[in-house]
Every structure is written in structure tokens, then in C-alpha cells.
C-alpha positions in Angstrom: 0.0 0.0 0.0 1.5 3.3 -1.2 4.0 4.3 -4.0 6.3 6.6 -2.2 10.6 5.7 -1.7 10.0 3.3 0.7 7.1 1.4 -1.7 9.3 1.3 -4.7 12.5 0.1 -2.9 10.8 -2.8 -1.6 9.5 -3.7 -5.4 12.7 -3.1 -6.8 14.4 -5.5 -4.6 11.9 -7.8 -4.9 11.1 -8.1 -8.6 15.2 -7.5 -9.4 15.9 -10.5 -6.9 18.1 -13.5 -8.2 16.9 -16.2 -8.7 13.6 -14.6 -9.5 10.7 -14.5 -7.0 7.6 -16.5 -7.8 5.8 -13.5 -6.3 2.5 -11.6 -7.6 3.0 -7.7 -6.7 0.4 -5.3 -6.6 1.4 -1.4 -5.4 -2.1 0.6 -4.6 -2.1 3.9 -4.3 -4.9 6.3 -3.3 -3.1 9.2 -4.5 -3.5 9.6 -8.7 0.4 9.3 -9.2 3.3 7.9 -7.5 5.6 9.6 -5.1 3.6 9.9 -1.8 4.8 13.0 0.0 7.4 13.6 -2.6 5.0 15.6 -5.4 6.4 17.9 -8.1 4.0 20.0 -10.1 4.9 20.9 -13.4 3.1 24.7 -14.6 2.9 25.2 -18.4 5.9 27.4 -18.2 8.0 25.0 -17.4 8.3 25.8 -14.3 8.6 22.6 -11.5 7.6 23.6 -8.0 8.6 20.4 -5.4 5.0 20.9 -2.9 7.0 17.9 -1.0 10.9 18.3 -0.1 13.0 20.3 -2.2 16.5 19.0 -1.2 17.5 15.8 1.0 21.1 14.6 2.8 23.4 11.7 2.6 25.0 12.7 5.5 28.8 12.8 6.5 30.3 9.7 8.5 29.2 5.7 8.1 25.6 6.6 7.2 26.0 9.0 4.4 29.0 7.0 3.3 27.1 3.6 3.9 24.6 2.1 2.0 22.1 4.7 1.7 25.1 7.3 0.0 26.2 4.4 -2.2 22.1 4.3 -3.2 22.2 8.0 -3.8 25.1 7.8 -6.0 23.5 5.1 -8.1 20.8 7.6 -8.4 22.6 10.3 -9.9 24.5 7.8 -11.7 20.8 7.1 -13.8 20.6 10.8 -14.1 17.4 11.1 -11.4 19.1 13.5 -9.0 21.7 16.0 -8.9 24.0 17.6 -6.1 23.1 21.0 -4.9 26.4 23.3 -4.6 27.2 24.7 -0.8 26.7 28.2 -2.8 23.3 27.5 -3.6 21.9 26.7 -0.1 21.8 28.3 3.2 20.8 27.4 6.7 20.5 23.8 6.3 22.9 22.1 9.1 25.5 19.5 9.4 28.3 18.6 6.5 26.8 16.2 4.8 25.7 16.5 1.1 22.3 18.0 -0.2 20.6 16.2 -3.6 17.6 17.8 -5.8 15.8 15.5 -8.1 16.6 16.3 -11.8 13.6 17.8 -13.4 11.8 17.4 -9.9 11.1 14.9 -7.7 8.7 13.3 -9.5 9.5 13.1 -12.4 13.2 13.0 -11.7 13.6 10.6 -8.9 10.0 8.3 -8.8 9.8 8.3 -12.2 13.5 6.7 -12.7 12.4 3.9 -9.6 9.2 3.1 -11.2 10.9 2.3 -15.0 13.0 0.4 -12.8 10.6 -1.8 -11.1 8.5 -2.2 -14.4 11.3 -3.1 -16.3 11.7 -5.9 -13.6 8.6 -6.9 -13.0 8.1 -9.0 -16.1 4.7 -9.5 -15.5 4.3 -9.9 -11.8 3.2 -6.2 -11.1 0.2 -4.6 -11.1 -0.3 -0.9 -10.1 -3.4 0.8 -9.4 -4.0 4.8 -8.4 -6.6 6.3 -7.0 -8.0 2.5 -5.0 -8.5 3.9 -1.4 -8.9 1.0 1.4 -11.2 1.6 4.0 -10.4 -1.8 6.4 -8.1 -4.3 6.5 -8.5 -8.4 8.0 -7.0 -11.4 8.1 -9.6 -14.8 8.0 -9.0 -17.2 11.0 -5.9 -14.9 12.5 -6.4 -12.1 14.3 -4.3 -8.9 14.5 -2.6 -8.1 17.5 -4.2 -6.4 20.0 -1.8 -5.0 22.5 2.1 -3.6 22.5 3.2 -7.4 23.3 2.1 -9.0 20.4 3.9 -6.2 18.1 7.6 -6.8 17.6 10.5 -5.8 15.9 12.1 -9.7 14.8 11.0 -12.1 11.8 8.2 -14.1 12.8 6.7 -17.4 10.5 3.9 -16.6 9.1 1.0 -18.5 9.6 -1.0 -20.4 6.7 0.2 -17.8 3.5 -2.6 -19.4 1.5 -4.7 -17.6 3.8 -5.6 -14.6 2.4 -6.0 -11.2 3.7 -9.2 -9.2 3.0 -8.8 -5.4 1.9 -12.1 -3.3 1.8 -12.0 -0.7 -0.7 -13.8 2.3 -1.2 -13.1 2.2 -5.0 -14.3 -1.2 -6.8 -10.9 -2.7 -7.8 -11.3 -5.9 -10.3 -9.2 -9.1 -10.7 -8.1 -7.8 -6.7 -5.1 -11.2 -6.9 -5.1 -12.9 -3.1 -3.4 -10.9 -0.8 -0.8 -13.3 1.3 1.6 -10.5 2.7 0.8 -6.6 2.9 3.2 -3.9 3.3 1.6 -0.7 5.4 3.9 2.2 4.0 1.6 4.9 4.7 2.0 7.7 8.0 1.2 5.6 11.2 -1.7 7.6 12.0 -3.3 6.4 8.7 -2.3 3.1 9.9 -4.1 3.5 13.1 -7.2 3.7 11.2 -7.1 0.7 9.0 -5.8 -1.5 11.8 -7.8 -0.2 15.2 -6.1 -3.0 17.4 -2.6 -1.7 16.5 -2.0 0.5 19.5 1.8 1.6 19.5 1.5 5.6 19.9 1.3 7.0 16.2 4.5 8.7 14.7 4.3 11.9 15.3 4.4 13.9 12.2 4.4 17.8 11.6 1.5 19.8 10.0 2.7 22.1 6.9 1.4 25.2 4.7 3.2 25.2 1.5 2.6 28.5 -0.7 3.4 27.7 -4.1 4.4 30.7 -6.1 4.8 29.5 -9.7 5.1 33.1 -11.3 7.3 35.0 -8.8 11.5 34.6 -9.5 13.9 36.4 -7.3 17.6 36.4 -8.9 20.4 34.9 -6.7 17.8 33.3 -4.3 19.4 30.0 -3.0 17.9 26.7 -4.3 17.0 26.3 -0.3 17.2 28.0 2.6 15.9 26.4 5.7 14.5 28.6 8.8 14.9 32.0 7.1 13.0 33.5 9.7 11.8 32.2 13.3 7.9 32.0 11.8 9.0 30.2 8.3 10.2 26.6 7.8 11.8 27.6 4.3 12.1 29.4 1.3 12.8 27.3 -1.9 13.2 28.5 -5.6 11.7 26.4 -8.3 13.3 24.4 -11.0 13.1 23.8 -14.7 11.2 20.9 -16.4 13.1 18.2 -18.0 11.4 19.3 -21.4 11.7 22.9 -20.7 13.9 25.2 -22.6 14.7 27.6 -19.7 18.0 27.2 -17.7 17.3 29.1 -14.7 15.9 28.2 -11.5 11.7 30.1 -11.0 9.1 29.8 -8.9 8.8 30.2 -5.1 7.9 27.7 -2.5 7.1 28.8 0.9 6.6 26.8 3.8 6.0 26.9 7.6 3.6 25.5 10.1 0.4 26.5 11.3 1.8 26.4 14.4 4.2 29.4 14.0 1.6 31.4 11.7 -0.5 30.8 14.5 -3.3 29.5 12.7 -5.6 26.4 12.9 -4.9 23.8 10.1 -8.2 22.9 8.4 -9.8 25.5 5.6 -12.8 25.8 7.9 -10.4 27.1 10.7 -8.0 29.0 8.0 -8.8 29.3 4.5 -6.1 29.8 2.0 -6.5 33.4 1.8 -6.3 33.9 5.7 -2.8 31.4 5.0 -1.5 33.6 2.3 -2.2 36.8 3.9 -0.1 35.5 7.0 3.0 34.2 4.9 3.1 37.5 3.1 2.9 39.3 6.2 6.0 37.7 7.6 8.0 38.4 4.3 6.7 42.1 4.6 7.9 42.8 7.9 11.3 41.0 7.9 11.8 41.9 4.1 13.1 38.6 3.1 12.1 39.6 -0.8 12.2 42.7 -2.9 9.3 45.0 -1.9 8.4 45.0 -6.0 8.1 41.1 -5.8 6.4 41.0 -2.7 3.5 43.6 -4.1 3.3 41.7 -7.2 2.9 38.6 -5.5 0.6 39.4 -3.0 -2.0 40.0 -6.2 -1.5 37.0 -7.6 -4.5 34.3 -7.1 -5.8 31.4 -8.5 -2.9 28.6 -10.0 -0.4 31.3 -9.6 -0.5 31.7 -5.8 -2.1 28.6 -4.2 -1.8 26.6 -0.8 -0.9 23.3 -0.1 -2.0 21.8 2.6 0.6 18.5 4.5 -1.6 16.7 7.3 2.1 14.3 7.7 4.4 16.5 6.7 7.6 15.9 7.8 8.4 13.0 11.0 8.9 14.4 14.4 9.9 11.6 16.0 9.8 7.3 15.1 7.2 5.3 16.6 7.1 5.2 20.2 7.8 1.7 20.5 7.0 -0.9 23.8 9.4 -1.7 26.5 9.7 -4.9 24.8 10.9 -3.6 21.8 12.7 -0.3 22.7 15.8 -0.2 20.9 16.2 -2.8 18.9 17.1 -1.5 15.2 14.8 -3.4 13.2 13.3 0.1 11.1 9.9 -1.6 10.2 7.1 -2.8 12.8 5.7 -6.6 12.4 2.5 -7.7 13.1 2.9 -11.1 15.0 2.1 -13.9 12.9 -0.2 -11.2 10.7 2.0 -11.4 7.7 1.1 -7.4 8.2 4.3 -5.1 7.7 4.5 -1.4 8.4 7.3 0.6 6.9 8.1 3.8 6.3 9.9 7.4 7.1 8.4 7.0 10.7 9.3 3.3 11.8 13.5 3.9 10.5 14.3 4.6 14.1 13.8 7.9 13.6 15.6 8.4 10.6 12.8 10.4 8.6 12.9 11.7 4.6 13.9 10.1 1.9 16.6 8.4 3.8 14.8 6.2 6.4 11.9 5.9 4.0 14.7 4.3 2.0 16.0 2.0 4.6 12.4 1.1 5.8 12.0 -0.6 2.5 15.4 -2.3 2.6 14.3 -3.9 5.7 11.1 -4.2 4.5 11.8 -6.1 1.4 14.3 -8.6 4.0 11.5 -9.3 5.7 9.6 -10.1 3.0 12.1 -12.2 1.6 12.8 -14.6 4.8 9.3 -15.1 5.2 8.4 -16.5 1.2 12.4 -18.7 1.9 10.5 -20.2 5.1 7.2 -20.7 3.2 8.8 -22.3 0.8 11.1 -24.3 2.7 8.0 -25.3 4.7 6.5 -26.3 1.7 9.4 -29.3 0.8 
């Protein structure tokens, strides 16, 4: 369930495993395109603005250099993400290095993981959009209803030819048996499907994201993180793969309702109330040219619109049981449920593309020891 980093990484390494899997994968996704929280939008002037994160680290040291920075490199090895010069960001801590996905996110990044896993999937893949799943159960097993039954080792399955049962809100036909399901949405979404799973919900962080499409402010950095105590960030835009212009265009403003003092929902603050409070900020503390800040405080419609994160950006990992506290494992199992979640917010804290990344490493592990002991069980 889901199509974001940590979604894709566990069907490339499934799909591209050798000797092939006898596996049927199906990715749903409620969304209408892949990506999850990372989400470009493309503007007929060729102008991408990233609504999701604009930059991301592979930090110094044994993580950056590790696995995940040997990933990265593969990346912009394929030509789906670039390195961002020191000179063209500001704010953003640590020494570690700072990547932008070529052409966007979307279609920089996700697009070059999905080729990827079509190209392996040689006809074990099915991908649907827009499917939303309103319950999830398991015949004959239940889930587990308390911190002690969820753990952080490899169980064995029970009975794989016992199918789980999805609920969907949108008919989806030919539906194969579900045997083992991956959970890679927010925890709090989780929570819903799965009312007996009761570990406390990640914690994630509300976000207003003003999307500026039209404004362009010379010698702005590509990022700059906490330019002022009330605003998460100011980010420039960049040019489509298929667009002609070099430079970068576009603005992308983002902070918290939180700090602009505001409720979250339209009925509490509507998007003009939202814009009027960003521009108020960048008013007083004259982070732009006055000119740019009159024009774009006109501006309406496509060219000036608000985007709305309910799980922005992880605050902390799950708050895991005494049981489990500590032990590494970056994805939560159901016991004997053949029910994964994985994601940004179970990589032991490790949230963005990063620990979305290694969620779906682990992930995919898991995965793969329980179809070995299935199959071993089977001889």
C-alpha cells in the first residue's frame, strides 16, 4: 500500500531478486500518481515547484557514506538527481551532502524507480491509483491487539494461503489474493485501518506550503531552511526536463500552522487567511524585494495557491514498547499477521527520503525470509 521511496524500494528489490521471486505484486495507491509526500507540479511554463521536499542529505560519516550514499550515488548515476552546490543553499545544518531531483522529484527521482521496477517486474506487477482501502482483515488470525504482540524480529507466518481481505472504497477488479501486505503509509493512517494496533502514532508535523509558480527572485538559494523564526523555508523552483529555460523560478514557501498561528483545516483557515499571513511575515522581515512582494501578493488562482501536509515531515519514530525499545529493526511486524508497516516514521527515527529508504530495505528482508520459510515449509 502506497507508491512513495520506501514502496518502490521494496519492489525493486523484490522483482530484481536473483533467482527470481515466484511472487504476484500489486502497489495501490490512493493518490493519482506515485511519489507519496514527494510531489512535483509541473506549470505550463515549465516551471517545476517540489510541494513535497526540495532537497534531501546523505549525511557525512558511516551513514552517508554507507549504503544509503552508495544508493544516492547510483541515483545520480541514472541521471534522477543532482548535487546542490554549498553556494546554492543556506541554513540547512551538518556537512553532509544536499541532492535535488533532476527535473523534480517526480519526475526525476520516482519516475527513474518506477521504470525500474516495471522493467523488472516481467509480468508480476500490477499498479493501481486512485484505490482507497477503508479496512483491512486477516480470516482465521487475528491482529494483535496490544504492544506485546507487536515486535521488531521475523516471525513465520502462519497459513500464506490464507488470504487477507482489503475493503476498498473504489471497486478494484481481478483484486489477486493478498498473502503478505506492506503498510507504508503515515502511522496515523495506519491506526485507522488496523484499530487493534496501538503503539503511539509517529508523530508527524503539519505544513502550509505557498506555491508561487510566477514570482522569481535572482540569486535566491535553491534552499534555505528557517529564514526566519515564523517560516520553515524558502525554496526556488526548477526547470522541467522538457523545458527550454535554464534558470531556477518559482517560489515555494513553507511553515507550520503552528508558528503562523493559525488552525490547520480551511474551515479554521482558508487559504487566503494562510496567504495573507505568509506575506505578512516576508513584509515585515523583508526577506524579498518590496516590488516582488506587491506583485505577488495580487497573484490568485494557480499562480498563488496553498498546499496543505496533514504528515508533513516525522517528528519523532514510533514510540515503540518496553519490549521492543531499541532494537534497530526500522519496520514494525505484526505477530504472525503477515502485516508489515514501513516507512519514514518506523527507521528509528531516521525520517525523509533516507529512512523511507531503509524502511523498504528492511522491508523487502522481511519479505524475503518469510516466502524462503514458506517455501522451505512447503518441501
Amino acid at each position: 500500500m502506497g507508491t512513495g521511496i520506501t514502496a518502490l524500494t521494496i519492489a525493486s528489490r523484490l522483482l530484481s531478486a536473483t533467482p527470481p521471486l515466484a511472487i504476484q505484486l500489486t502497489l495501490i495507491d490512493k493518490a493519482a500518481q506515485p511519489g507519496g509526500r514527494l510531489t512535483s507540479r509541473t506549470y505550463d511554463s515549465g516551471v517545476v515547484l517540489e510541494t513535497g521536499a526540495r532537497v534531501f542529505e546523505t549525511p557525512r560519516g558511516s551513514e552517508g557514506e554507507g549504503a544509503f550514499g552508495k544508493e544516492v550515488e547510483r541515483w545520480r548515476n541514472e541521471g534522477w538527481v543532482r548535487e546542490v552546490e554549498s553556494s546554492k543553499r543556506k541554513g540547512l545544518m551538518g556537512e553532509g551532502r544536499w541532492w535535488e531531483g533532476v527535473g523534480g522529484i517526480t519526475k526525476g527521482l520516482v519516475a527513474g524507480l518506477l521504470a525500474e521496477v516495471k522493467a523488472a517486474a516481467d509480468g508480476r506487477l500490477q499498479l493501481h491509483y486512485g484505490i482507497e482501502v477503508s479496512s483491512l482483515s486477516q480470516s482465521r488470525c487475528p491482529f494483535a491487539h496490544s504492544f506485546s504482540s507487536v515486535q521488531a524480529t521475523n516471525p513465520t507466518p502462519v497459513a500464506l494461503s490464507s488470504p487477507l481481505q482489503l475493503s476498498l472504497k473504489t471497486p478494484l477488479p481481478n483484486l489477486p489474493p493478498i498473502s503478505l501486505l506492506v503498510h507504508t503509509a503515515p502511522s496515523p493512517q495506519v491506526s485507522v485501518l488496523l484499530p487493534t494496533f496501538h503503539p503511539s502514532p509517529t508523530p508527524y508535523i503539519k505544513t502550509f506550503a505557498l506555491l508561487l509558480p510566477t514570482l522569481s527572485v535572482p540569486n535566491l538559494p535553491v534552499y534555505h531552511r528557517d529564514p526566519h523564526p515564523l517560516l520553515t523555508s524558502i525554496a526556488t523552483g526548477l526547470p522541467s526536463p522538457s523545458s527550454s529555460q535554464t534558470d531556477s523560478a518559482g517560489l515555494v514557501i513553507q511553515s507550520t500552522p503552528e508558528k503562523l498561528g493559525l488552525g490547520y483545516t480551511k474551515d479554521e483557515a482558508s487559504d487566503e487567511v494562510v496567504r495573507a499571513a505568509f506575506f505578512a511575515i516576508l513584509s515585515e522581515a523583508r526577506l524579498l524585494p518590496t516590488e516582488i512582494l506587491e506583485r505577488g501578493a495580487k497573484l490568485a488562482g494557480r499562480d498563488s495557491q496553498v498546499k496543505r501536509w496533514k504528515f508533513a515531515q516525522v517528528e519523532r519514530a514510533i514510540d515503540w514498547p518496553p519490549a521492543v525499545r531499541g532494537v534497530e529493526e526500522e519496520v514494525v511486524v505484526m505477530e504472525g499477521g503477515r502485516v508489515i508497516l514501513a516507512g519514514d516514521g518506523t527507521a528509528g527515527g531516521a525520517g525523509g527520503i533516507a529512512g523511507a529508504w531503509r524502511a523498504g530495505v528492511r522491508a523487502s528482508d522481511v519479505v524475503r525470509s518469510w516466502l524462503e520459510k514458506e517455501k522451505s515449509a512447503r518441501l
